[in-house]
C-alpha atoms as one frame of an Amber mdcrd trajectory, in Angstrom:
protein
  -5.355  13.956   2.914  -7.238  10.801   3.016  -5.942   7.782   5.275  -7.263
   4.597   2.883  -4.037   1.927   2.812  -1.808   0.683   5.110   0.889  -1.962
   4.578   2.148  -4.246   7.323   4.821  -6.617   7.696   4.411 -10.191   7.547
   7.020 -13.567   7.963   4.906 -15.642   6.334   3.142 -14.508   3.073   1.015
 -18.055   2.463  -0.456 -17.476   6.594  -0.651 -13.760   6.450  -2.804 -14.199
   3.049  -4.831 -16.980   4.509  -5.790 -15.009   7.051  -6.214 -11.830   5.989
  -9.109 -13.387   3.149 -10.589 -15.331   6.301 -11.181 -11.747   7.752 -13.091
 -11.304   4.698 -11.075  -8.821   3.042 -10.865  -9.173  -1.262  -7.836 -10.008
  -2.432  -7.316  -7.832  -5.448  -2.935  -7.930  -6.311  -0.813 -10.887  -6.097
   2.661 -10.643  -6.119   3.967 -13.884  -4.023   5.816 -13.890  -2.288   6.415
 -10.324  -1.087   3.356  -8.435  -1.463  -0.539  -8.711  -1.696  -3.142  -5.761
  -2.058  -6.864  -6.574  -0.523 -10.138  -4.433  -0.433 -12.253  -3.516   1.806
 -16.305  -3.452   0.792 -16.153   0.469   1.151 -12.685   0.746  -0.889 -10.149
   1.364   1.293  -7.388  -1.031   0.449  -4.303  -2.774   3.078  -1.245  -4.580
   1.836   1.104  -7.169   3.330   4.764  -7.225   2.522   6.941 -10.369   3.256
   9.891  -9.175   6.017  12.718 -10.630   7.792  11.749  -9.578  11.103   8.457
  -7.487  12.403   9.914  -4.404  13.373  11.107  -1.010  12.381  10.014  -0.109
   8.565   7.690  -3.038   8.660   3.924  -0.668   8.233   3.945   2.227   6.264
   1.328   4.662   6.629  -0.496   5.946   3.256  -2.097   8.932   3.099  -3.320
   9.733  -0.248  -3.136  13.635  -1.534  -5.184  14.929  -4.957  -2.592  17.268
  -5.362   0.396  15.898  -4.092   3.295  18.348  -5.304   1.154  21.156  -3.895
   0.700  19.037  -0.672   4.649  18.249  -0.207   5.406  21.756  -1.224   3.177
  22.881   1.725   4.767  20.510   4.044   8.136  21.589   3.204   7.547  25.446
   4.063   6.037  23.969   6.977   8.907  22.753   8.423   8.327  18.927   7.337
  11.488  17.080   6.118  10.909  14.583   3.187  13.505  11.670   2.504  11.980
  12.028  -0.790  10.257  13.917  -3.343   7.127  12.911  -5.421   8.245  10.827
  -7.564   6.494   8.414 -10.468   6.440   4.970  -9.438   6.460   1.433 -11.810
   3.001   0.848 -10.797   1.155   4.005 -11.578   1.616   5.790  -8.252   3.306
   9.029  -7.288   5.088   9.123  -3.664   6.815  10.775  -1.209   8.217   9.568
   1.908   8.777  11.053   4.806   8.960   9.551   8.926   6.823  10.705  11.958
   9.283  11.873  15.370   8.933   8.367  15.951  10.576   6.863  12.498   7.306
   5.272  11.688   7.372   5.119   7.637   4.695   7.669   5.935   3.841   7.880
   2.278   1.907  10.611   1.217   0.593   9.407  -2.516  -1.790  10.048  -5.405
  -2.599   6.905  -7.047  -5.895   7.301  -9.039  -7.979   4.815 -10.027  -4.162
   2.624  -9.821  -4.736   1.757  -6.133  -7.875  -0.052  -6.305  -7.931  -0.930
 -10.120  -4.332  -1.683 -10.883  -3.723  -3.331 -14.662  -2.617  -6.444 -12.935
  -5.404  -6.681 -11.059  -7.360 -10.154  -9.877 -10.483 -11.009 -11.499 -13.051
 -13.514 -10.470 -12.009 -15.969 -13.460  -7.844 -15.647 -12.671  -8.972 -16.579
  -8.644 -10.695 -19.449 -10.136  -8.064 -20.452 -12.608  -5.893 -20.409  -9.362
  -7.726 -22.275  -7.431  -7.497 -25.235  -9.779  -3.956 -25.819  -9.475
């Protein structure tokens, strides 16, 4: 398993955004207002996702597995509940998710070239098409 995205919580999508590009991180999905994707210069990717409150079930942990039915499978003889199974996801991903002892979210994943070069993806013209609004 590799740990490369993590998803946190935000109340405000427009300041969370703002800030998270400040940090220097690439935006690269745009979904307003519940969810943006960024990049980090070595690849790994993090996510906000607009909440009501900060709290429980606002981070999720991804882990992502090459083999992820083998991966679960293992798990499972191992002892490790799943709330769910792999399963194919709208954009291009396969999850499963499962909670640590302390009910902190965890999705194990394979997403393939989908998590950092999704079809929706932004390109350097669509930020500057943007950006003249």
């Amino acid at each position: 398993m590799k740990l490369n995205q993590v998803t946190v919580g935000c109340l405000d999508y427009d300041q969370s955004l703002t800030f998270y590009q400040r940090l220097g991180l690439t935006q690269i999905v745009d979904a307003p207002p519940r969810y943006a994707r960024f990049e980090t210069p070595t690849g790994e990717t993090f996510s906000i996702h607009k909440v009501e409150r900060i709290g429980a079930a606002s981070t999720i942990i991804y882990f992502e597995c090459d083999d992820l039915d083998t991966k679960v499978a293992d798990l499972q003889s191992a002892g490790i509940a799943f709330d769910t199974a792999p399963t194919d996801q709208s954009w291009g991903w396969r999850e499963a998710q499962l909670r640590d002892p302390a009910g902190n979210d965890i999705c194990l994943f394979y997403g393939g070239d989908n998590r950092r070069f999704p079809p929706w993806r932004i390109t350097q013209s669509t930020m500057e098409k943007g950006n003249e609004k």
